[in-house]
C-alpha positions as CSV (number, residue, x, y, z in Angstrom):
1,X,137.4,28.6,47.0
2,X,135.6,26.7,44.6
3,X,137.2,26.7,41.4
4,X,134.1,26.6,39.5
5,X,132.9,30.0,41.3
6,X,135.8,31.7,40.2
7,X,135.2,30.4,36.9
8,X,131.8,31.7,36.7
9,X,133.1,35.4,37.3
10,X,135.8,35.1,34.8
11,X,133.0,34.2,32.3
12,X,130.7,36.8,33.5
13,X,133.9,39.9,33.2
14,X,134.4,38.4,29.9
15,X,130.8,38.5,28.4
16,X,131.1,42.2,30.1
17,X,133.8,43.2,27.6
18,X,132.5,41.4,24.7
19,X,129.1,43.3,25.6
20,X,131.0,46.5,26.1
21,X,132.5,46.3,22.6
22,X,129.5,44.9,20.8
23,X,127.2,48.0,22.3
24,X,130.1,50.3,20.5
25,X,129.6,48.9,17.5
26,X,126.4,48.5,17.3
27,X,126.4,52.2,17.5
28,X,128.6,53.2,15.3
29,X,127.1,51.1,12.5
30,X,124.0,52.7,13.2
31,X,125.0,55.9,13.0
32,X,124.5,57.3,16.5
33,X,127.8,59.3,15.9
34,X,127.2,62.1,13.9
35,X,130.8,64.2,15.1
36,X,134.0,62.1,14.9
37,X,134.8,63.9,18.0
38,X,131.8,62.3,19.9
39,X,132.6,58.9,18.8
40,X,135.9,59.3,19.7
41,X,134.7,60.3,23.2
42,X,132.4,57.2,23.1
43,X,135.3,54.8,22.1
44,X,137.7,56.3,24.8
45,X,134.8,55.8,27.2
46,X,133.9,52.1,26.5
47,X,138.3,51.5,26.4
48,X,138.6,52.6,29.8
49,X,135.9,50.4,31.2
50,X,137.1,47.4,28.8
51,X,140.6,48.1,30.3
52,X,138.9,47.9,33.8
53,X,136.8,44.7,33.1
54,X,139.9,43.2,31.8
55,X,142.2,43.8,35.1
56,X,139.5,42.2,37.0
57,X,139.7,39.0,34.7
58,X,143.3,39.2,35.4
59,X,142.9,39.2,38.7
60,X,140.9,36.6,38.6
61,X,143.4,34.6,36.8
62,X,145.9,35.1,39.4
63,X,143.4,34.1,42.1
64,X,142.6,30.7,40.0
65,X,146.3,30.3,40.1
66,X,147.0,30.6,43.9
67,X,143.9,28.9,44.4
68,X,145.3,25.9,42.4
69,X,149.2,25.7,43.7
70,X,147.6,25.8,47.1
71,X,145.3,22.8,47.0
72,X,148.1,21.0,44.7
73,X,150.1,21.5,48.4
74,X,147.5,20.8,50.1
75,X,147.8,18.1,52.9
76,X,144.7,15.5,52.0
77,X,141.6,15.7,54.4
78,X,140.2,12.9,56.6
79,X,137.0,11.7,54.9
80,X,135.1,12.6,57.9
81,X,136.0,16.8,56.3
82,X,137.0,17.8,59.5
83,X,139.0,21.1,59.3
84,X,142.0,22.8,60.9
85,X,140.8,26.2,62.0
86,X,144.9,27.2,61.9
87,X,145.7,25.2,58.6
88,X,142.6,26.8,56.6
89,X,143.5,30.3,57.8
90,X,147.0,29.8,57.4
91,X,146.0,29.1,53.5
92,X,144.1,32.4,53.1
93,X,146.3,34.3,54.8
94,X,149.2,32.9,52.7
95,X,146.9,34.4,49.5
96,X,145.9,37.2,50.8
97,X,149.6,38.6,51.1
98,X,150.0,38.4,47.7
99,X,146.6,39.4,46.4
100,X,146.6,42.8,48.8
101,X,149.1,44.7,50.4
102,X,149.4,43.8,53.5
103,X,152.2,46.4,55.0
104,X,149.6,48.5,56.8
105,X,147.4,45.7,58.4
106,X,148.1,44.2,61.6
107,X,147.1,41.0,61.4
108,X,146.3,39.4,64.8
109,X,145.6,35.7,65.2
110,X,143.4,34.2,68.3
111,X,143.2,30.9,67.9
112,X,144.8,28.6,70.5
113,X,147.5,25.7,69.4
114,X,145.2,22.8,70.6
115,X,141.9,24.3,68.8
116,X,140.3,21.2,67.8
117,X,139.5,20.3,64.0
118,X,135.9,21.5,63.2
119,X,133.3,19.5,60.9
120,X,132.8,20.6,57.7
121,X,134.7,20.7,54.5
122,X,137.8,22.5,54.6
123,X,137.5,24.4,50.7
124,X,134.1,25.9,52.2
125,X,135.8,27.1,55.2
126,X,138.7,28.2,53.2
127,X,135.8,30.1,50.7
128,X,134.7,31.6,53.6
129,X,137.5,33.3,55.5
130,X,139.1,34.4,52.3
131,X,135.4,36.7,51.5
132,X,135.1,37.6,55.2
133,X,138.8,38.6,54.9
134,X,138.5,39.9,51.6
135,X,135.9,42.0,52.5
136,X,137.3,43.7,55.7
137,X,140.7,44.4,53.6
138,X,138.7,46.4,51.0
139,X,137.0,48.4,53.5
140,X,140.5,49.2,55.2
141,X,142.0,49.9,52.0
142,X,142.8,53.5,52.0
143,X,144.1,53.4,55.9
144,X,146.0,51.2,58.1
145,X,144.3,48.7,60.3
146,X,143.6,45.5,61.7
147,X,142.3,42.2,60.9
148,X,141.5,40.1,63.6
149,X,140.8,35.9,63.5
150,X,139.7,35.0,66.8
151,X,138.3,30.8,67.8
152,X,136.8,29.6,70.8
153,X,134.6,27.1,71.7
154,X,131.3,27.1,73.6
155,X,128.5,25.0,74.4
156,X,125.0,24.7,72.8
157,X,121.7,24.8,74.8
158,X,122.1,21.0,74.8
159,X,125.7,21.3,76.2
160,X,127.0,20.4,72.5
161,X,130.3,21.6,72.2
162,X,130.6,24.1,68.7
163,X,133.4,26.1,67.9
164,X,133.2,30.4,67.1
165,X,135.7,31.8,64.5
166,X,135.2,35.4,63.8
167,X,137.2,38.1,61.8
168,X,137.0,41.6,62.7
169,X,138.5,44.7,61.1
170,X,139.3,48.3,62.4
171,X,137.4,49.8,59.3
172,X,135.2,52.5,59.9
């Protein structure tokens, strides 16, 4: 996952709060409140949804983090960025456990031992399992399931080999 993505929706959660607050006190200074009671409903209000915005930036944090100590693991790539379908999954998977509880899910992996390296660069791959992943997970949230990787290889019209990696989920 690019770093620089993440960092992008930190800033954006953070100009949310400041925005949140600002708005507030804007408000108040011009008067909108005539009832203490009602601007203490207002205020409650605009805490809850700064408390909200502000768990988000902290998960967002912790992603950054597991996002770093991975690639700082990391085994270097060849320069031609070809990618291990098993390696790269084995990554998200790793921060998936400890982003989501993972107790309920079954997670089933189909991708053979001798699944050749695919072309392309393995951070975008990575990016792209952990949404696909991420996604599926959320929509199984409130009920057990599974979350299915599956790989195979097949030809193109001009008999080109290219390789299929899908996830699946059991959400409804």
């Amino acid at each position: 996952m690019p770093i620089l993505r993440l960092q992008h929706n930190l800033v954006n959660i953070l100009y949310a709060i400041r925005g949140l607050a600002e708005s507030y006190l804007a408000q108040v200074q011009e008067g909108r409140f005539q009832e203490v009671r009602l601007r203490l409903n207002r205020a409650e209000t605009v805490l809850k949804k700064i408390c909200m915005q502000a768990n988000l930036a902290l998960l967002m944090t912790r992603r950054i983090g597991l996002v770093l100590k991975v690639r700082e693991e990391a085994v270097s790539y060849p320069a031609a960025s070809c990618s291990s379908v098993q390696t790269v999954w084995g990554r998200v998977i790793g921060i998936l456990r400890k982003e989501f509880q993972l107790d309920r899910i079954e997670v089933i992996e189909r991708v053979p031992e001798d699944f050749p390296p695919v072309q392309c660069d393995p951070n975008d791959l990575e990016e792209i399992f952990y949404h696909l992943c991420k996604n599926s997970l959320q929509a199984m949230r409130e009920e057990a399931g599974k979350l299915v990787i599956r790989a195979q290889l097949a030809l193109s019209d001009c008999e080109e080999p290219f390789a299929i990696v899908t996830i699946a989920d059991t959400a409804c």
